[in-house]
N, C-alpha and C positions, 0 to 999 in steps of 0.2 A: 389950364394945366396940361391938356391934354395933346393942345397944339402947341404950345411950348416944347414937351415931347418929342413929338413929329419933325419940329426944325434942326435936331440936331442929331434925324435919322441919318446914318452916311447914304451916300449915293450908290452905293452895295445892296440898299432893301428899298431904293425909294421905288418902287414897284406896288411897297405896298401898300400905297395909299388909298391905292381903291380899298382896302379892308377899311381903312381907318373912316374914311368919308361914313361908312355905316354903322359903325360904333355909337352907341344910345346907352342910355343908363340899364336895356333888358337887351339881350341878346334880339334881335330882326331874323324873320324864314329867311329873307334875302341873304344872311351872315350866313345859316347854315348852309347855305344853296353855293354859297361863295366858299364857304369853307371845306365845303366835298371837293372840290376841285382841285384847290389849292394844297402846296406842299406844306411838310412841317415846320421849316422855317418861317412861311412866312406866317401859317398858324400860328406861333409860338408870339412873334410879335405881334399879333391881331389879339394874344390875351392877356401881353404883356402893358397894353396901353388900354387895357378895358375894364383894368381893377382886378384881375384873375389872379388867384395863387397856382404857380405851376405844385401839384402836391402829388402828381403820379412819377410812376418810371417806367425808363423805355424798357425795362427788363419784364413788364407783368406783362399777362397773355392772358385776358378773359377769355371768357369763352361768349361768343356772338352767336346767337342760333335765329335762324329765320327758317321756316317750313319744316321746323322740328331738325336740321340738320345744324350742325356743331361747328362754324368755323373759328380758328385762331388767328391773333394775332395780335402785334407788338401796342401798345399803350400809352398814350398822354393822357393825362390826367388835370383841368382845371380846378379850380372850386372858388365860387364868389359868395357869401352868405349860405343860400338854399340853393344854391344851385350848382352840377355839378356839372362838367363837360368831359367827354372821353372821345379822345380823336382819338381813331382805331385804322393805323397803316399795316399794309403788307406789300409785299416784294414784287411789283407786276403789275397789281391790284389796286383801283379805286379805293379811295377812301371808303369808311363808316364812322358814323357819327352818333353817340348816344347823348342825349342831351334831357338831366334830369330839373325839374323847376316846379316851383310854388301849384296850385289848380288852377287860379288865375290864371297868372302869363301863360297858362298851356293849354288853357278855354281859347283865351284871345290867339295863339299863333294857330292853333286848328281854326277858329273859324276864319282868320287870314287864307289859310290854305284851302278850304270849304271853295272858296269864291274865283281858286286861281287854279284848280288841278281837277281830276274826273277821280270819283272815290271808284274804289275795288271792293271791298268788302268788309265786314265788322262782324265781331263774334265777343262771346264771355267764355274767357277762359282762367282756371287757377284765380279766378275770382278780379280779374282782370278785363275791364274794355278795351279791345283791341280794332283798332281801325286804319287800314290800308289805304292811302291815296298815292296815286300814279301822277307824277307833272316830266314830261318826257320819258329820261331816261330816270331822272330819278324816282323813289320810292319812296315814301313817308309811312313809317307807322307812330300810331301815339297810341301808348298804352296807359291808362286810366284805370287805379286802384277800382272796384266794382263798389265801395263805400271807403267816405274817408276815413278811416280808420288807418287803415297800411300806408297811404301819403304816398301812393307810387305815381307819381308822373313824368311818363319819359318818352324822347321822341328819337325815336331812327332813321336816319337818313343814310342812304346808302344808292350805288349804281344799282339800278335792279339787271341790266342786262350781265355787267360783272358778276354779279354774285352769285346771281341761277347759274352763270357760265362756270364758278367755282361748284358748286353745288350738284351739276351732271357729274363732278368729276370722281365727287364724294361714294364711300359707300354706302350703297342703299340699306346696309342689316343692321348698321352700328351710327347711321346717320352721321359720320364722317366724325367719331371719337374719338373711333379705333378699339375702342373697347364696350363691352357688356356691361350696363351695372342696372343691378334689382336686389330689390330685399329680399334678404333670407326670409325662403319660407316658415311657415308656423310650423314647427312639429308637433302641437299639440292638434291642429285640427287640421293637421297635413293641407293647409292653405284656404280651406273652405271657409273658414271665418267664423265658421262655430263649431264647436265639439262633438263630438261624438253623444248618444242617446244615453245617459246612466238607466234610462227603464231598461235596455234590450242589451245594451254595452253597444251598438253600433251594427247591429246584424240587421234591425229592420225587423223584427219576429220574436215574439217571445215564445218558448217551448212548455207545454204543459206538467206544472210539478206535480199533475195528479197520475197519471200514466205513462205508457214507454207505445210510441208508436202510437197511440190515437185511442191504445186497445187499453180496458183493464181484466187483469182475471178475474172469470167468475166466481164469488164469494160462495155460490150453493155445492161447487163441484172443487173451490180451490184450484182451481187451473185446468185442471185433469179432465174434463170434458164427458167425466161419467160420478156417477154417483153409488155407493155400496147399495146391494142391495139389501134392502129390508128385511126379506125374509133370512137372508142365510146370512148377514153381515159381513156381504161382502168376500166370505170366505168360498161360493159356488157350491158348497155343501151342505145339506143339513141333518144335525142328528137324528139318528132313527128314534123314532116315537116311541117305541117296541123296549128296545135294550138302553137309552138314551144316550147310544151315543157309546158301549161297553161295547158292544157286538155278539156279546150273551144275555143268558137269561138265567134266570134262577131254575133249574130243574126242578120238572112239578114230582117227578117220580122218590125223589128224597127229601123233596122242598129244601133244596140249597146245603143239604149236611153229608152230602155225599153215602150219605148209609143207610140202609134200608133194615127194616126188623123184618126179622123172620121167627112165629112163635111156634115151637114145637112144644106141643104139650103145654105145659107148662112154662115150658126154658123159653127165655126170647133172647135169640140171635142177633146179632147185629152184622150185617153182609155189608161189602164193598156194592154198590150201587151201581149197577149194569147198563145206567142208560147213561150215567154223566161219568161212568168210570171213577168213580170216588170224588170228583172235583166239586162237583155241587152246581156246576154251570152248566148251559148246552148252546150251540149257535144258536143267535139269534135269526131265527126261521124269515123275519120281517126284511131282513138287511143283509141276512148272509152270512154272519158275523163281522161284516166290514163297520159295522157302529154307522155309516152315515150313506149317505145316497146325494146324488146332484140334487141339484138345487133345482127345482121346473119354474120355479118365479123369472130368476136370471140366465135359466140352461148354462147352469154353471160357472157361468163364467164372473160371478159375484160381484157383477153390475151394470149399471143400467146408463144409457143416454145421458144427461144431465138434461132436463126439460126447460130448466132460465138459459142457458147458452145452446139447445140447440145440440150439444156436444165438442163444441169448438172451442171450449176452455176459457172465452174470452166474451166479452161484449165491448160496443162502442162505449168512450169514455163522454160520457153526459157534460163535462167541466169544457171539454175541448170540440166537442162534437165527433169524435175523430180523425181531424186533423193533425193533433198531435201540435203544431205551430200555428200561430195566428198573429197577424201583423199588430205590429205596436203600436199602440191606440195614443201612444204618446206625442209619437216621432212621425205619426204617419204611415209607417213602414219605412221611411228615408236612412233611417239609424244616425239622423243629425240630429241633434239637441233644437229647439227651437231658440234660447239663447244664443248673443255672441259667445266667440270665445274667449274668454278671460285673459290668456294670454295675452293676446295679441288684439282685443277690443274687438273682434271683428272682420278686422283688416285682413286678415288671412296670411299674413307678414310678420316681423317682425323689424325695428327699427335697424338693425343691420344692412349695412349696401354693402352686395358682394358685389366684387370688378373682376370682369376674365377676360383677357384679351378675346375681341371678334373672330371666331373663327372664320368667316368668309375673306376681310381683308387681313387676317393677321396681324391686326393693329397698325396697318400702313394709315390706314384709314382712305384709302382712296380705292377706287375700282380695279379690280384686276383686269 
């Protein structure tokens, strides 16, 4: 059927027989080695005679990224069963070729290539085996889901000296996007991935609710650093003993009636009273008549040191030690939550991609 086909190619593509000669029921490394080189016409007849549905358009522009940088370009698209094909042209530029297929056939065309090319390198990455072989100029990567699970198996081929030579040309900030994109941070754990401390709120420290500064006042003195004295409470005074505190005394010479008898004969008089002048009182001789005298316990000053504080009003607070803060036995002191964050799982993100054009290239995407 196939060479039935072939004979009634016009003499406008019989060029492309060398394609057809290697056509198999699985695509051959040889095809893809043949088909880097090769233009898109005669591509397109190479999958038109292989069983291919052509299902892409020249209008889509994956994105190709090798060493982390981004390039574009125009898209064919095959698809046979499981297997997909994207011949990947650009303007100047070597082909690229992503070729995706069964685990099998991409066991078997790697270890075809194992025996025909010098490997580069292999890595896991995004949960992916990644492994690089060098045969001249070309380049082979075959990426290998890391379990079958995801069914990723796909093979790159591409010029490697074209594409490094696209690649210098690229920006180094935006890996040749031309723009930024990252996830909106978390606002709830401004990106750290877990919350802030509910013990401390996020300080790292909890402060003592038994005291103000480390200190409490003294309970014996009430703050005030001294204490009433005992003897004169407090007042630096005390009543005289004598008059208690009147600043008189009862006159002995009329005993307090202000009048004195005088008996004449018979007759008794009653006289105004000569020493108290009729009052009935006299100064208190003890005191002066002032009723009260300093105090000698406190010399007046009606009080004393406070002896539990010292006089300082204040003692260390027993609860705090006097520090007043002490780190959060929770958080560590960190004032992070040991939990992720709820938000954002963790992740310190959210699923939002923000895009802002690269500031270095302006979104040219290439080097200034």
């Amino acid at each position: 059927m196939i060479w039935t086909y072939i004979s009634r190619i016009t003499a406008g593509v019989f060029c492309n027989i060398l394609f057809l000669s290697s056509v198999s029921a699985q695509l051959k490394l040889t095809d893809l080695v043949t088909m880097q080189s090769a233009n898109a016409e005669k591509v397109k007849t190479f999958f038109s005679v292989s069983g291919y549905e052509w299902t892409g358009s020249e209008n889509d522009k994956p994105d190709f990224q090798i060493d982390g940088y981004t390039l574009y370009n125009d898209a064919i698209t095959w698809s046979r069963s499981s297997e997909t094909v994207k011949y990947l042209t650009h303007s100047g530029y070597q082909n690229i070729i992503t070729y995706s297929l069964p685990q099998q056939e991409f066991s078997n065309l790697e270890n075809q290539l194992k025996t025909q090319s010098s490997f580069v390198s292999s890595q896991i990455k995004d949960n992916q085996l990644i492994s690089k072989y060098q045969k001249g100029n070309l380049q082979f990567i075959f990426k290998a889901s890391k379990d079958g699970y995801y069914s990723i198996n796909q093979i790159i081929v591409f010029n490697a000296s074209d594409v490094h030579n696209r690649i210098s040309k690229l920006c180094d900030a935006c890996k040749g996007k031309g723009i930024n994109q990252q996830y909106a941070q978390c606002t709830h754990c401004n990106g750290r991935g877990k919350s802030n401390c509910n013990n401390c709120r996020g300080t790292g420290t909890l402060q003592c609710s038994y005291c103000k500064s480390g200190k409490l006042n003294c309970y014996s003195c009430n703050g005030q650093g001294k204490t009433n004295c005992y003897s004169c409470n407090g007042r630096g005074i005390r009543n005289c003993n004598q008059c208690y505190g009147k600043g008189s005394q009862s006159c002995n010479a009329c005993r307090g009636s202000g009048k004195i008898n005088q008996y004449i004969g018979v007759t008794t008089l009653q006289l105004t009273c000569g020493r108290c002048k009729g009052s009935g009182a006299v100064q208190c001789g003890n005191c002066s008549g002032v009723g009260s005298y300093k105090c000698d316990a406190c010399d007046g000053t009606g009080g004393k040191t406070c002896s539990s504080c010292n006089g300082n009003g204040s003692k260390v607070c027993g609860h705090c030690n006097g520090n007043y803060s002490s780190s959060c036995t929770y958080c560590s002191g960190t004032g992070i939550s040991r939990e992720a964050c709820y938000y954002c799982q963790g992740n310190g993100h959210t699923n939002q991609v923000v895009s802002s054009t690269c500031p270095v290239c302006q979104g040219s995407r290439l080097k200034n």
